[in-house]
C-alpha distance (Angstrom), angle and dihedral (degrees) to the residues before:
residue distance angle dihedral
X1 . . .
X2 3.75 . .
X3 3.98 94.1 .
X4 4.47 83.5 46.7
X5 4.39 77.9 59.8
X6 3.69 96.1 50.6
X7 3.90 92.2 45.3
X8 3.73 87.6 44.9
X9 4.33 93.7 56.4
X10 4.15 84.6 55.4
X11 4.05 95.7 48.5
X12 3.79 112.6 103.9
X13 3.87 105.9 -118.8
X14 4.43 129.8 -172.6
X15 3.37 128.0 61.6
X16 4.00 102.7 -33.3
X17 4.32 80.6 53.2
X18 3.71 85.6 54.2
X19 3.88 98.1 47.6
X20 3.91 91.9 46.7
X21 3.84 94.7 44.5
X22 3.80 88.7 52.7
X23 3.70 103.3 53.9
X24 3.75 88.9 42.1
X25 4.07 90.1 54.3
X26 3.98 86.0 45.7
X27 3.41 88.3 49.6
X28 3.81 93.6 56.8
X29 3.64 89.7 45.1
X30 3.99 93.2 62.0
X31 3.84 89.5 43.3
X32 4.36 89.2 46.7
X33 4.01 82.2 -128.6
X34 4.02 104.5 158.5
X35 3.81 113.8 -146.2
X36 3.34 123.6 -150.5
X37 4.25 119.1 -117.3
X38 3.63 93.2 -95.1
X39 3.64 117.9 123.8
X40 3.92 107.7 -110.0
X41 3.78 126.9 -116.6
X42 3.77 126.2 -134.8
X43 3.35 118.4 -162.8
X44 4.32 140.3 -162.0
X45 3.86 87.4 158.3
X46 3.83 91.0 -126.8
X47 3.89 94.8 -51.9
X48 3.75 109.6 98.7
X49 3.94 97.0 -126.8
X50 3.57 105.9 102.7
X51 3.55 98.8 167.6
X52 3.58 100.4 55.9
X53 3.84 105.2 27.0
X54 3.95 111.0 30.8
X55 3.97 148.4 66.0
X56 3.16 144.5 -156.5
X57 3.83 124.7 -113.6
X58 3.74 128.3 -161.6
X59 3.87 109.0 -175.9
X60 4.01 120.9 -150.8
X61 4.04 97.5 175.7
X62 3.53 141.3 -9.0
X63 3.67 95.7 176.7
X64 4.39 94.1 -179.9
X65 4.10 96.1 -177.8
X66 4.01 91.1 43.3
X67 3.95 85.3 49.3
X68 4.26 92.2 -129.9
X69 4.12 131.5 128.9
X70 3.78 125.7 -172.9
X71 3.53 128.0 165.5
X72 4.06 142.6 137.6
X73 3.97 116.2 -105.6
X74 4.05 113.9 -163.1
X75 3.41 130.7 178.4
X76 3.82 129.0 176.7
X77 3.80 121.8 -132.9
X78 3.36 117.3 -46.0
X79 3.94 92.3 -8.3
X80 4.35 115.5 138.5
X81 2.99 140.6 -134.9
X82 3.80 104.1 -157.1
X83 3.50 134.9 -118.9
X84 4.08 109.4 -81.0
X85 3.70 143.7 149.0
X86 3.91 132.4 -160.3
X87 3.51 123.5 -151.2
X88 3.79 102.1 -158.6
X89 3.78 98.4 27.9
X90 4.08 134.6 86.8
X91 3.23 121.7 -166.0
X92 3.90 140.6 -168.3
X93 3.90 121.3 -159.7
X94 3.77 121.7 -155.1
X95 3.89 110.8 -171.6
X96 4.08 94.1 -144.3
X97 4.08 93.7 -179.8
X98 4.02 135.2 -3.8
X99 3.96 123.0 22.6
X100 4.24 127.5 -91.7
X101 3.24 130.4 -165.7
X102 4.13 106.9 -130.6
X103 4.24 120.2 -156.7
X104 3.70 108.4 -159.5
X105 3.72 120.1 174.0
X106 4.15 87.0 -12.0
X107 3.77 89.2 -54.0
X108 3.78 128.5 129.0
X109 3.51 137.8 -132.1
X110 3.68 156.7 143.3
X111 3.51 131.0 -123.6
X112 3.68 128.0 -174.5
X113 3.89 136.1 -174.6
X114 3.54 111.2 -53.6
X115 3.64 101.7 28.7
X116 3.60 124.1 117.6
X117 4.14 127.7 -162.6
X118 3.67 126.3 179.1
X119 3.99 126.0 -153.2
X120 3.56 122.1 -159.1
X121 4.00 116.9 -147.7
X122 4.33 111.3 -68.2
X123 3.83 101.8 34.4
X124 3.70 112.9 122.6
X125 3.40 118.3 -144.0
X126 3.54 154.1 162.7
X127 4.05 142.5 -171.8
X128 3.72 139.5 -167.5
X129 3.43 128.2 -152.0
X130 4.67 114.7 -110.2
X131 4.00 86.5 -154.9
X132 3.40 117.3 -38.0
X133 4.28 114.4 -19.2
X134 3.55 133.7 -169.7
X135 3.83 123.2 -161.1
X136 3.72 137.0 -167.6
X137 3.55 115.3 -140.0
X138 3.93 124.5 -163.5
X139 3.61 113.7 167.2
X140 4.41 135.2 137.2
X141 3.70 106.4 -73.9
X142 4.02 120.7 -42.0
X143 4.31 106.9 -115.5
X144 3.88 103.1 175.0
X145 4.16 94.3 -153.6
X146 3.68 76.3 62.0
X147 4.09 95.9 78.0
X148 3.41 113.0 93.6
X149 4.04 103.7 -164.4
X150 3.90 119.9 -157.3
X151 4.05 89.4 -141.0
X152 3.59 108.1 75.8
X153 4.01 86.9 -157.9
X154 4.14 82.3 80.9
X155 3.56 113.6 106.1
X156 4.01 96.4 -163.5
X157 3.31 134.3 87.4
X158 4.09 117.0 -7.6
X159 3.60 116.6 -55.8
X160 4.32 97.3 -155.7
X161 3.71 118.2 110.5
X162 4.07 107.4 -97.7
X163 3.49 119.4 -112.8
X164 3.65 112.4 -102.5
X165 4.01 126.5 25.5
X166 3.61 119.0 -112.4
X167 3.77 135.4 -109.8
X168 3.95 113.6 -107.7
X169 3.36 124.0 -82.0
X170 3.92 127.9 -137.0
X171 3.82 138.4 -153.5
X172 3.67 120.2 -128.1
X173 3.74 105.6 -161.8
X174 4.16 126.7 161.9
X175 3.70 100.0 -175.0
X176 4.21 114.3 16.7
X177 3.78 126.8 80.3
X178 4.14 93.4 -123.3
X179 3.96 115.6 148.3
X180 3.61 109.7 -118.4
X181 3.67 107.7 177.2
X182 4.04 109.6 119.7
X183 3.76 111.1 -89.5
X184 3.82 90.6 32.6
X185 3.30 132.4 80.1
């Protein structure tokens, strides 16, 4: 997985690594979550603040010539993923266990487990974990110069608008009361 190697040269590593890998794999043990043999990836996104502005990423494909993506997201309480677009790449979130709360386009809202959004290519968003939160992502093949990050203080990927704006997106949710008409999340 050549893209798994260039995410892997940005993922914090020594002891702080360690600590954060360890209470995430704890944390899957109380939920009974199995992980797949892939080494884990913690990440501050280039900022040194872990804790408030970071994940952690476990990858279980990026399959680039079958044109698939699947991999775990987790973020502890009150941890963020921040605010980012891709102009090639769609994704679907799953929240498998915990609660987020997702900005997309500037707009607010919770998820919970069970609920399911998918964003087309050119929606920026953003999430932060409500205690600890695990996602499910499925999405066309991961390509990490393909994050464009609102904070030009991120060193990954390319922080210039893409060149064309994206279709809307839509939420497909059985159970949760989460708007879903385009231009509202």
């Amino acid at each position: 997985m050549k893209e798994l190697d260039k995410a892997r040269a940005i993922a914090l590593e020594g002891t702080d690594a360690d600590k954060a890998e360890a209470a995430f794999r704890r944390q899957m043990e109380q939920w009974k979550v199995p992980l797949p043999p892939a080494k884990v990836l913690v990440l501050d996104f280039g900022l040194g603040n872990f804790d408030g502005m970071g994940l952690i990423e476990c990858w279980i494909a990026n399959e680039m010539e079958a044109g698939y993506c699947g991999k775990y997201l987790f973020l502890f309480d009150g941890q963020v993923c921040p605010a980012h677009l891709h102009e090639e790449k769609h994704e679907t979130f799953y929240v498998a266990k915990g609660s987020i709360s997702i900005h997309v386009d500037g707009v607010e809202s919770r998820m919970t487990e069970g609920d399911v959004l998918a964003l087309p290519p050119g929606k920026m968003h953003s999430f932060t974990g409500i205690g600890p939160a695990l996602l499910l992502e499925l999405s066309t093949p991961c390509m990490v110069d393909d994050n464009y990050f609102a904070n030009p203080e991120i060193p990954i990927g390319k922080n210039t608008k893409p060149k064309q704006p994206a279709p809307h997106w839509e939420i497909k949710n059985g159970k949760r009361d989460i708007p879903s008409s385009p231009g509202r999340l």
